[in-house]
C-alpha positions, 0 to 999 in steps of 0.5 A, a space after each residue: 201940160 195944163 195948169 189943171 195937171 199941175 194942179 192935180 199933180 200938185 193936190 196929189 202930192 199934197 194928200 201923199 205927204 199929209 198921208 205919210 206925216 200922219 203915219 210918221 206920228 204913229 210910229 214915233 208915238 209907237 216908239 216913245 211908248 217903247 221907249 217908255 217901257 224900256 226905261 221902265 225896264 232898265 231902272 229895275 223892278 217896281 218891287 214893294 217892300 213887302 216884297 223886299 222884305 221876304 226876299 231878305 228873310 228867306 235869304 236869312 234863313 238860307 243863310 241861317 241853315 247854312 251856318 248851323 250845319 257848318 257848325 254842327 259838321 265842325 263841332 263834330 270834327 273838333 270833339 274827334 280831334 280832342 279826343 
């Protein structure tokens, strides 16, 4: 073998590992934008409180309805119980 096969071989080399490198960057910038959005993700929802706020009320109201037919239901038990 020659030096210009080296050399060639060498270059080839050369060109295969800066092709590989440039892909490396890709995928680990693909993956930090990933994991970007995972973090995002697991610490939850960006809900506003706007949001927040009709969440509660409409749990309000549920829990509002609930406890008035309880009672309702329950003032009728105890009148046929007194009587």
């Amino acid at each position: 073998m020659t030096n210009d096969t080296f050399t060639d071989i060498a270059i080839r080399i050369t060109s295969e590992l800066s092709a590989l490198n440039a892909n490396m960057k890709n995928v680990l910038d693909k993956l930090a934008d990933h994991e970007q959005r995972l973090d995002e993700l697991e610490r939850g929802s960006k809900e506003d409180w706007k949001t927040q706020l009709l969440m509660l009320l409409a749990k309000a109201v549920v829990i509002g309805g609930v406890s008035i037919a309880a009672l309702v239901g329950a003032g009728g038990l105890l009148d046929k119980i007194i009587r």
